[in-house]
C-alpha atoms as a printed R data frame, in Angstrom:
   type eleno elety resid chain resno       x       y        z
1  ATOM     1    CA   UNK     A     1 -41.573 -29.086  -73.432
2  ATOM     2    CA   UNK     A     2 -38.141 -30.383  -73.460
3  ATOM     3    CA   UNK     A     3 -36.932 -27.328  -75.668
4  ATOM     4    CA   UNK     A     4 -37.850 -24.686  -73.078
5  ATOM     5    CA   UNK     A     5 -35.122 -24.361  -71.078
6  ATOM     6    CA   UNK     A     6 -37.022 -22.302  -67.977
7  ATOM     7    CA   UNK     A     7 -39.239 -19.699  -67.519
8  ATOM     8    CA   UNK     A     8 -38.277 -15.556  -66.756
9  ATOM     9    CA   UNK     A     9 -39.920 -12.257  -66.333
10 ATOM    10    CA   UNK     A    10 -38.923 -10.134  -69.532
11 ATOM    11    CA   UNK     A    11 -40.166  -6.607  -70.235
12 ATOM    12    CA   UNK     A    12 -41.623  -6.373  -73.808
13 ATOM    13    CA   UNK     A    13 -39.806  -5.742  -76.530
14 ATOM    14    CA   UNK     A    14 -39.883  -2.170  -77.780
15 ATOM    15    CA   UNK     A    15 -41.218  -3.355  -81.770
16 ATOM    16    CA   UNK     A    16 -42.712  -6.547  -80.626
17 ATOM    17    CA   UNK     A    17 -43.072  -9.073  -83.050
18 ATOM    18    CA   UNK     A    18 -46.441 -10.797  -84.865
19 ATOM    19    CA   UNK     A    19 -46.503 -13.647  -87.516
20 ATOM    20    CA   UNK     A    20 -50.207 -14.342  -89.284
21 ATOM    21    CA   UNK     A    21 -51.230 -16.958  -91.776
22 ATOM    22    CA   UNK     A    22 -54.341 -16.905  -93.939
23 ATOM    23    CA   UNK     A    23 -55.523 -19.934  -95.195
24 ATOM    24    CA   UNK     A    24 -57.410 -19.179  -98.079
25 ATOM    25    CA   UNK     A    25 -57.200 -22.269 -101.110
26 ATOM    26    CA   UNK     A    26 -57.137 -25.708  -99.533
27 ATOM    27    CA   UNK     A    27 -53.496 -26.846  -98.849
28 ATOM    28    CA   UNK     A    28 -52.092 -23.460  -99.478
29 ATOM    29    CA   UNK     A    29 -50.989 -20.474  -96.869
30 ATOM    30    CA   UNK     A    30 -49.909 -16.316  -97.471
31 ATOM    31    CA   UNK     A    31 -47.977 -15.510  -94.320
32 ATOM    32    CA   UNK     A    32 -47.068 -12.310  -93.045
33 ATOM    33    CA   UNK     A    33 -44.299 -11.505  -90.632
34 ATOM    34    CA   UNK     A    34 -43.168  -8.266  -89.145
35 ATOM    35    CA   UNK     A    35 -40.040  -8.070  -86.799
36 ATOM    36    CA   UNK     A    36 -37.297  -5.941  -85.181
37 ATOM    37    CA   UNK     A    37 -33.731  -5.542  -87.305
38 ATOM    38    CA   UNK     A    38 -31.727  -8.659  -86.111
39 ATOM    39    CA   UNK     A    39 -29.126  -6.130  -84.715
40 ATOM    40    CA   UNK     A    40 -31.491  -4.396  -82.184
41 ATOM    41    CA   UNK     A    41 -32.990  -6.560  -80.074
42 ATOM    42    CA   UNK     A    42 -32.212  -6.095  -76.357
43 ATOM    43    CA   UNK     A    43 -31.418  -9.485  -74.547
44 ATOM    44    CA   UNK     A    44 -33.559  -9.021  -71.956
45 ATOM    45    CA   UNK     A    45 -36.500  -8.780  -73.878
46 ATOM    46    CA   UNK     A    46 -39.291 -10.949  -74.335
47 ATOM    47    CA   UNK     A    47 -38.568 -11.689  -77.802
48 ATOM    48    CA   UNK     A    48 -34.830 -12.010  -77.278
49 ATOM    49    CA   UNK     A    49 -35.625 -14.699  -73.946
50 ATOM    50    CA   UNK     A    50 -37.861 -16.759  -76.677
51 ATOM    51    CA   UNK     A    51 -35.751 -17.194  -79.214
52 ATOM    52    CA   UNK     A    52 -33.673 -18.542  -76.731
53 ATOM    53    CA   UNK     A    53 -36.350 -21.407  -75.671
54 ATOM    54    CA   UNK     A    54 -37.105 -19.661  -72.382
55 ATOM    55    CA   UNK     A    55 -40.694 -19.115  -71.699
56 ATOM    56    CA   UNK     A    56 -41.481 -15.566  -70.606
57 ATOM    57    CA   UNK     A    57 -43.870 -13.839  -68.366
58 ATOM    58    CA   UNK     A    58 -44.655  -9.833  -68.394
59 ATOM    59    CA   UNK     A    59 -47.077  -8.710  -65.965
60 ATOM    60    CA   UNK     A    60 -49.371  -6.040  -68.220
61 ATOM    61    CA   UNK     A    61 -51.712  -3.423  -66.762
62 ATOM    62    CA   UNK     A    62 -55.678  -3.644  -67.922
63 ATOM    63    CA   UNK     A    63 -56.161  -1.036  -71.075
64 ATOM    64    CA   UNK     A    64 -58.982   1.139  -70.062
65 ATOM    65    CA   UNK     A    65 -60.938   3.850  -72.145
66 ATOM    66    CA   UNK     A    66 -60.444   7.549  -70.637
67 ATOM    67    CA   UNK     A    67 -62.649  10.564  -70.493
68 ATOM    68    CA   UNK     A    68 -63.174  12.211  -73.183
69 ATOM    69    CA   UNK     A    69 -61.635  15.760  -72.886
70 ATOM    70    CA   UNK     A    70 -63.567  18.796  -71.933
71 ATOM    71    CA   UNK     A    71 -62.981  20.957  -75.373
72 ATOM    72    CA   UNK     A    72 -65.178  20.428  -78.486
73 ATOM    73    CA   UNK     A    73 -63.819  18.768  -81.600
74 ATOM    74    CA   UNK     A    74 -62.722  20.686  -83.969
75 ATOM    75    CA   UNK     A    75 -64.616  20.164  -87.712
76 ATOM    76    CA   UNK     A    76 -62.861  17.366  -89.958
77 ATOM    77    CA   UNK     A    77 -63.526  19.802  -93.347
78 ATOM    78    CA   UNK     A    78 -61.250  22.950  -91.146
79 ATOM    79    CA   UNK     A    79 -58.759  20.006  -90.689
80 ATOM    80    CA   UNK     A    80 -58.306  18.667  -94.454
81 ATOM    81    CA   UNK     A    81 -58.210  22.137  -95.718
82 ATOM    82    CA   UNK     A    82 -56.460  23.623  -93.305
């Protein structure tokens, strides 16, 4: 806690950012990162406010299926061949 230098609202960064690790031998690791170029990240961006050793806070809406539109689907075979 004595790295994080305060806490701010930041809106999301456009790319985001995500980091896994698999563990899959005893004592060894495969990571996998994905991430923005270093030259376009906007400063008052999540991502931008962490690297900085603020915490950050984004107030997020609840994801929510919709209703399924009114027209029929069309066939997958007209699709591929189409």
């Amino acid at each position: 806690m004595d790295d994080v230098r305060g806490l701010r609202w930041a809106d999301l960064d456009a790319f985001g950012y995500f980091r896994v690790a698999i563990a899959d031998l005893p004592g060894k690791a495969i990571q996998f990162e994905v991430g923005p170029p270093e030259g376009g990240l906007d400063p008052a961006s999540d991502s931008a406010l962490l690297r900085e050793c603020f915490a950050t806070l984004t107030p997020l809406t609840s994801v929510e299926p919709a209703s399924y539109p009114e027209s029929e689907l069309p066939d997958l075979a007209d699709l591929v061949s189409g």
